[in-house]
KOLGU-4560 file (N, C-alpha, C; in nm, 3 decimals, padded with zeros to 5 digits):
<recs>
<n_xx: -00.294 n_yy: 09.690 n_zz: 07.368 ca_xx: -00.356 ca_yy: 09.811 ca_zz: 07.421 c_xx: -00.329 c_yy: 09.926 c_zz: 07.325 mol: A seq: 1 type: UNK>
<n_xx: -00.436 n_yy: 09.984 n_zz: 07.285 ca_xx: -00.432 ca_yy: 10.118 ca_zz: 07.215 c_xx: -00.384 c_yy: 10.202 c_zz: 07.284 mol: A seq: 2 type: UNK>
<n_xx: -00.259 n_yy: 10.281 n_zz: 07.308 ca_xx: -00.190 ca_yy: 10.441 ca_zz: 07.362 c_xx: -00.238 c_yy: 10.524 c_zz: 07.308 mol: A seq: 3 type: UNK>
<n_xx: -00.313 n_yy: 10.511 n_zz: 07.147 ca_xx: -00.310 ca_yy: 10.634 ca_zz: 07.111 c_xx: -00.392 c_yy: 10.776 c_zz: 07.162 mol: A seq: 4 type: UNK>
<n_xx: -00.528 n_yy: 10.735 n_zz: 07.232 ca_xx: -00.564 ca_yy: 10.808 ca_zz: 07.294 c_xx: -00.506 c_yy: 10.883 c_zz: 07.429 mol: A seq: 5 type: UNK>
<n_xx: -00.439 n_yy: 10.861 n_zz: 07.466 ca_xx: -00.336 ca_yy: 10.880 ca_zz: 07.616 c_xx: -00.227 c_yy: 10.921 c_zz: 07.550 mol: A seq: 6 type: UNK>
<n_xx: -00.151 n_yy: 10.960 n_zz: 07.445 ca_xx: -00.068 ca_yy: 10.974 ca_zz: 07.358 c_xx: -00.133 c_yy: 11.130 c_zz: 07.296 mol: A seq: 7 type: UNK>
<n_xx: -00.253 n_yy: 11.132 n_zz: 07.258 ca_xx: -00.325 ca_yy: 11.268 ca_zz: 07.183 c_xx: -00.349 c_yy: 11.343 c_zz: 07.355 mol: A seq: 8 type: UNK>
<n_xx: -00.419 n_yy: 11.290 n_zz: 07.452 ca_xx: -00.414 ca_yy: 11.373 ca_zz: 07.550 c_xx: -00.319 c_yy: 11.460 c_zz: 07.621 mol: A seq: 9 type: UNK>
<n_xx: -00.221 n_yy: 11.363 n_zz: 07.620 ca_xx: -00.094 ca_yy: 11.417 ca_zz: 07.686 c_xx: 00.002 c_yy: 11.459 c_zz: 07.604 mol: A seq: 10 type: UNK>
<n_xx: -00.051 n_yy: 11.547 n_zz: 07.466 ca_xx: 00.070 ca_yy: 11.540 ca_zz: 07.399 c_xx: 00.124 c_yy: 11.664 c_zz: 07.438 mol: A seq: 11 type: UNK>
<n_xx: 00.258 n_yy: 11.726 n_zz: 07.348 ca_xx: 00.284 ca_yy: 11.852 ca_zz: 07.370 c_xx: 00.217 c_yy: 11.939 c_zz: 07.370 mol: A seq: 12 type: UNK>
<n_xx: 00.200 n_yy: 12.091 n_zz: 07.436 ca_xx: 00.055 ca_yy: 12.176 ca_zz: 07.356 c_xx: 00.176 c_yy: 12.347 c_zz: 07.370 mol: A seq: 13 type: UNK>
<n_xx: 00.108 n_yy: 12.412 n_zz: 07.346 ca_xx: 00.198 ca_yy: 12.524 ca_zz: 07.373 c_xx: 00.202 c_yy: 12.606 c_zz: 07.482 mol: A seq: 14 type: UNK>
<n_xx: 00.262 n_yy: 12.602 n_zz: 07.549 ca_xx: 00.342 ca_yy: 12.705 ca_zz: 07.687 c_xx: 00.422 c_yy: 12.867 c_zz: 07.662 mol: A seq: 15 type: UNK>
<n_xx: 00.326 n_yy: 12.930 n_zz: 07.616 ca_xx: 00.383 ca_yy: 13.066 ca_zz: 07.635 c_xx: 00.471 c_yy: 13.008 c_zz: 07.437 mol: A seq: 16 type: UNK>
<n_xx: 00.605 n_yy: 13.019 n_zz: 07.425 ca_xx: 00.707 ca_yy: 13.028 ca_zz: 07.326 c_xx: 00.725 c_yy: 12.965 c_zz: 07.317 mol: A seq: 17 type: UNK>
<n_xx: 00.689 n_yy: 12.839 n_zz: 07.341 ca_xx: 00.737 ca_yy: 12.675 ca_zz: 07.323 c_xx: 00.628 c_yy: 12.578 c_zz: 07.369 mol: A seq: 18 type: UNK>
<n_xx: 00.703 n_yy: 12.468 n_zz: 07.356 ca_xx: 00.584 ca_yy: 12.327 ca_zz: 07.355 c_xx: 00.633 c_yy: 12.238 c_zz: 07.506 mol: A seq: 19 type: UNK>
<n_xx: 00.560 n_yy: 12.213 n_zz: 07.525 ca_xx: 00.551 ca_yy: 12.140 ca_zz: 07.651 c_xx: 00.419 c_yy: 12.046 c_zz: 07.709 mol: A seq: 20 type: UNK>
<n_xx: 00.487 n_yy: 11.959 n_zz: 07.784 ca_xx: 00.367 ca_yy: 11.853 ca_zz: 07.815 c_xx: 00.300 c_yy: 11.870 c_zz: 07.951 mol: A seq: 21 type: UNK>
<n_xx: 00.175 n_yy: 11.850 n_zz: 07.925 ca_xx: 00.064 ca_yy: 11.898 ca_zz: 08.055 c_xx: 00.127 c_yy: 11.831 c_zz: 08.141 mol: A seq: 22 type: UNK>
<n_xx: 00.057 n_yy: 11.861 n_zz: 08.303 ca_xx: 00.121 ca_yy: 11.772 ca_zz: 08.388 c_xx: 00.127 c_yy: 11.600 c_zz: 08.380 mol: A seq: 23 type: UNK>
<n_xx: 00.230 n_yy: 11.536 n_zz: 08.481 ca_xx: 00.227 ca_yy: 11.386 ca_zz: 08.376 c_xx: 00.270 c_yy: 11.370 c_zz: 08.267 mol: A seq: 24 type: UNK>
<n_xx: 00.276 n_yy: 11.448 n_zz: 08.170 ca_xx: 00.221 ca_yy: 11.450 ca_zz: 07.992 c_xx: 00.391 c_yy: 11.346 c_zz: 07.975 mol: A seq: 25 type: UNK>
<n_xx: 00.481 n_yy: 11.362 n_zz: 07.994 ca_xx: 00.614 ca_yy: 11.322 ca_zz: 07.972 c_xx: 00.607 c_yy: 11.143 c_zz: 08.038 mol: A seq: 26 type: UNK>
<n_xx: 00.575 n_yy: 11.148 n_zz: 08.132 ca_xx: 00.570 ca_yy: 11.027 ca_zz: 08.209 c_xx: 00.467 c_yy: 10.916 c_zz: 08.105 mol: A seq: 27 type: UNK>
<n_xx: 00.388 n_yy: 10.945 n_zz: 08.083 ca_xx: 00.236 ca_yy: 10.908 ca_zz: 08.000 c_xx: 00.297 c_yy: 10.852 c_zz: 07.844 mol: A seq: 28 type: UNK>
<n_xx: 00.384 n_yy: 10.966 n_zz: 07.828 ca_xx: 00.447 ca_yy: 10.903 ca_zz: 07.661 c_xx: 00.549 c_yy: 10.801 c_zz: 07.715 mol: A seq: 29 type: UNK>
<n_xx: 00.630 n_yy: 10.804 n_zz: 07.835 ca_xx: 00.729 ca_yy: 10.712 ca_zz: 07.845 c_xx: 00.689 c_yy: 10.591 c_zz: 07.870 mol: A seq: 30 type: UNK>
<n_xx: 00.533 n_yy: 10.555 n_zz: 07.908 ca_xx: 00.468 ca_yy: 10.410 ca_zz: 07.968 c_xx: 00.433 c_yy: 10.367 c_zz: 07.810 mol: A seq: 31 type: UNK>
<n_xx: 00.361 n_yy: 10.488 n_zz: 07.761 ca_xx: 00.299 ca_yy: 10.443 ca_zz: 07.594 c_xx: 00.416 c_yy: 10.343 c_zz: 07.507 mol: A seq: 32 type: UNK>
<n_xx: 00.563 n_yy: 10.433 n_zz: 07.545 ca_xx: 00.650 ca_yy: 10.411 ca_zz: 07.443 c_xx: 00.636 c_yy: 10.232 c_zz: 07.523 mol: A seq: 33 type: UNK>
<n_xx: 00.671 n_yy: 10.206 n_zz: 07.618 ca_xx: 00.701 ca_yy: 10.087 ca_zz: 07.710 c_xx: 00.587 c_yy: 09.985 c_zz: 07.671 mol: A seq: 34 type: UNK>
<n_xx: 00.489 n_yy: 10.039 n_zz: 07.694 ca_xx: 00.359 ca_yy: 09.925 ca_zz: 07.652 c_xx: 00.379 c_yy: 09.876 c_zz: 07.485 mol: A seq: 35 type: UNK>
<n_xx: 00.410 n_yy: 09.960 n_zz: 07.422 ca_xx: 00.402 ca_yy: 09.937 ca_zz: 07.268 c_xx: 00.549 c_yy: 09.835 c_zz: 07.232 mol: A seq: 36 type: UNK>
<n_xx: 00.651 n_yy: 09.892 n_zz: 07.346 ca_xx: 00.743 ca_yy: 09.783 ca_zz: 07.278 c_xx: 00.733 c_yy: 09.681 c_zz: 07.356 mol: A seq: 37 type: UNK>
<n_xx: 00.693 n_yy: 09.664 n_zz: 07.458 ca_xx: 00.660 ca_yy: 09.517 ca_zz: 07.514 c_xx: 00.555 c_yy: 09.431 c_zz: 07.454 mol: A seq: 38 type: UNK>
<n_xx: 00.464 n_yy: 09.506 n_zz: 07.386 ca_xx: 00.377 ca_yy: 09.431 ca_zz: 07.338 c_xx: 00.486 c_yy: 09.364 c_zz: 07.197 mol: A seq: 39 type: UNK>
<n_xx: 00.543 n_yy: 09.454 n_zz: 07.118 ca_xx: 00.630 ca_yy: 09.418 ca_zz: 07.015 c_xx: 00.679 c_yy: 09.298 c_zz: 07.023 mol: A seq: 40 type: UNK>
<n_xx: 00.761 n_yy: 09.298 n_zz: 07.124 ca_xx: 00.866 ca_yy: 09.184 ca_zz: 07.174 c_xx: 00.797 c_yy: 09.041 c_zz: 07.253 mol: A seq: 41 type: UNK>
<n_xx: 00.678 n_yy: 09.092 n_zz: 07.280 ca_xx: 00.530 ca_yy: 08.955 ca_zz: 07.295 c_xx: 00.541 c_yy: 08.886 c_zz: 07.177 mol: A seq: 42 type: UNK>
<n_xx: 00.462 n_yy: 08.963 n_zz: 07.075 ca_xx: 00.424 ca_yy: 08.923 ca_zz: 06.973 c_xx: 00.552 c_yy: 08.873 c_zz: 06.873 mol: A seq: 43 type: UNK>
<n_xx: 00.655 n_yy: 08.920 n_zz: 06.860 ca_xx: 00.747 ca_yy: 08.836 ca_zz: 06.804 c_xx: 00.798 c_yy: 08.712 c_zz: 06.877 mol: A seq: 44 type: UNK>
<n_xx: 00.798 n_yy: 08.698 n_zz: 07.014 ca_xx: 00.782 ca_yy: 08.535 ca_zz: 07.046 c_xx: 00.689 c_yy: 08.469 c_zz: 07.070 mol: A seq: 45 type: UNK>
<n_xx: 00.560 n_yy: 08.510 n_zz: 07.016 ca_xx: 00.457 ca_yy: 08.489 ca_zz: 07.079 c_xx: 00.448 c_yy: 08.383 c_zz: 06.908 mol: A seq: 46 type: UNK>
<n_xx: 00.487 n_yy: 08.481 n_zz: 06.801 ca_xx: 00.483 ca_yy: 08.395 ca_zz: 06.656 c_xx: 00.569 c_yy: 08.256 c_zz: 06.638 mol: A seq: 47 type: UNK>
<n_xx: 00.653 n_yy: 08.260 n_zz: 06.744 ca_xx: 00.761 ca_yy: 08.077 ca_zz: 06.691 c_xx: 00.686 c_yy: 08.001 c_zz: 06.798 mol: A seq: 48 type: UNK>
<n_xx: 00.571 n_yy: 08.059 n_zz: 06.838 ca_xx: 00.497 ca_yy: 07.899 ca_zz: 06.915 c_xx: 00.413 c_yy: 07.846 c_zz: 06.860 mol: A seq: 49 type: UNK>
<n_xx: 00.346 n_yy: 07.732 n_zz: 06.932 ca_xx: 00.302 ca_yy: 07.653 ca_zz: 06.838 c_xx: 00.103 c_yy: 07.731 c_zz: 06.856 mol: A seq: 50 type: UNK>
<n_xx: 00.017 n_yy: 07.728 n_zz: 06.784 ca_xx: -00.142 ca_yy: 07.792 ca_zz: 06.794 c_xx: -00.221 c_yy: 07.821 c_zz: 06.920 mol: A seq: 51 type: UNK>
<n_xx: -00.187 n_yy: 07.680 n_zz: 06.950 ca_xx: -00.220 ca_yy: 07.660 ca_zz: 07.104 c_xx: -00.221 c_yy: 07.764 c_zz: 07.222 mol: A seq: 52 type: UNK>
<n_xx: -00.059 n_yy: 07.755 n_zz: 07.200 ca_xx: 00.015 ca_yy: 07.845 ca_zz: 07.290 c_xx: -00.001 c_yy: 08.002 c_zz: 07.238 mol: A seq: 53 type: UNK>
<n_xx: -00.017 n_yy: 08.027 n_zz: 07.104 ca_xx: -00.035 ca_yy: 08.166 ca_zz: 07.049 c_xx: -00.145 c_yy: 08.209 c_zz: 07.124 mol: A seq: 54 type: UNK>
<n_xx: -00.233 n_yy: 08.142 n_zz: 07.168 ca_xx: -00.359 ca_yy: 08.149 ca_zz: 07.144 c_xx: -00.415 c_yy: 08.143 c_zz: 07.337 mol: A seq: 55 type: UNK>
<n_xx: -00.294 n_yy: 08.107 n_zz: 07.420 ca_xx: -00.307 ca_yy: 08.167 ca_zz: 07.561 c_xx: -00.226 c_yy: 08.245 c_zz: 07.567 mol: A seq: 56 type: UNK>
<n_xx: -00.131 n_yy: 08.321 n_zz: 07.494 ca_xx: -00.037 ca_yy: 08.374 ca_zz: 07.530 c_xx: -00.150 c_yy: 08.553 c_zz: 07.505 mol: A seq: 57 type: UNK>
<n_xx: -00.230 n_yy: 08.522 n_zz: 07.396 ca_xx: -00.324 ca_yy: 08.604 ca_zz: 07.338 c_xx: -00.436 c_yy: 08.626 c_zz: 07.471 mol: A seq: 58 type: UNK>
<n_xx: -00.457 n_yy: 08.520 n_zz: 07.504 ca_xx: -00.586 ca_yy: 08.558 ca_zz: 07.636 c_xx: -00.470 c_yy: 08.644 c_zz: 07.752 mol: A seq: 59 type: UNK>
<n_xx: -00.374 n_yy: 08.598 n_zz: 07.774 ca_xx: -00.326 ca_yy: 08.631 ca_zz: 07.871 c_xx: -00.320 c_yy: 08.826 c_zz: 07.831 mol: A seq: 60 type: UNK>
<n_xx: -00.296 n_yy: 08.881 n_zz: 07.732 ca_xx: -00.237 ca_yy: 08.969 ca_zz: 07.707 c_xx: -00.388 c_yy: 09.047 c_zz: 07.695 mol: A seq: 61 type: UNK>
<n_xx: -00.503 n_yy: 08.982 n_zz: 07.652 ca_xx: -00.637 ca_yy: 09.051 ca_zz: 07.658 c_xx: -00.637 c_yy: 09.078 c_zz: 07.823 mol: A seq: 62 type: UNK>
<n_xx: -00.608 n_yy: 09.015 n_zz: 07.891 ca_xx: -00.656 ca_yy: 08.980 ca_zz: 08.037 c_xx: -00.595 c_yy: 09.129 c_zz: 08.083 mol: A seq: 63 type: UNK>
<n_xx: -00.464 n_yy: 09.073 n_zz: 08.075 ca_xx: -00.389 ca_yy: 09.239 ca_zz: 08.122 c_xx: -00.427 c_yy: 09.384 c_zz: 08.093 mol: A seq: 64 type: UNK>
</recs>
């Protein structure tokens, strides 16, 4: 899954003298950060299987 768009929406913007995140905006980067390293930690065991299995482990992760 691409975050990056949900990542540019919710990013910091400026509040008066400082930066701050729209409403949500904090929560939104903490799922982004979560999706990106779960996908990480997929895909590095997803590589010591055998094609087959790469290769439902891959549908499964389109599916989601």
């Amino acid at each position: 899954m691409d975050t990056k768009p949900y990542r540019q929406k919710y990013a910091k913007r400026p509040a008066g003298r400082y930066m701050a995140y729209p409403p949500g905006g904090a929560d939104v980067k903490r799922l982004c950060d979560a999706i990106e390293l779960l996908t990480r930690l997929v895909r590095d065991i997803q590589s010591g299987l055998p094609t087959e299995q790469q290769n439902e482990v891959e549908r499964q992760l389109w599916h989601i």
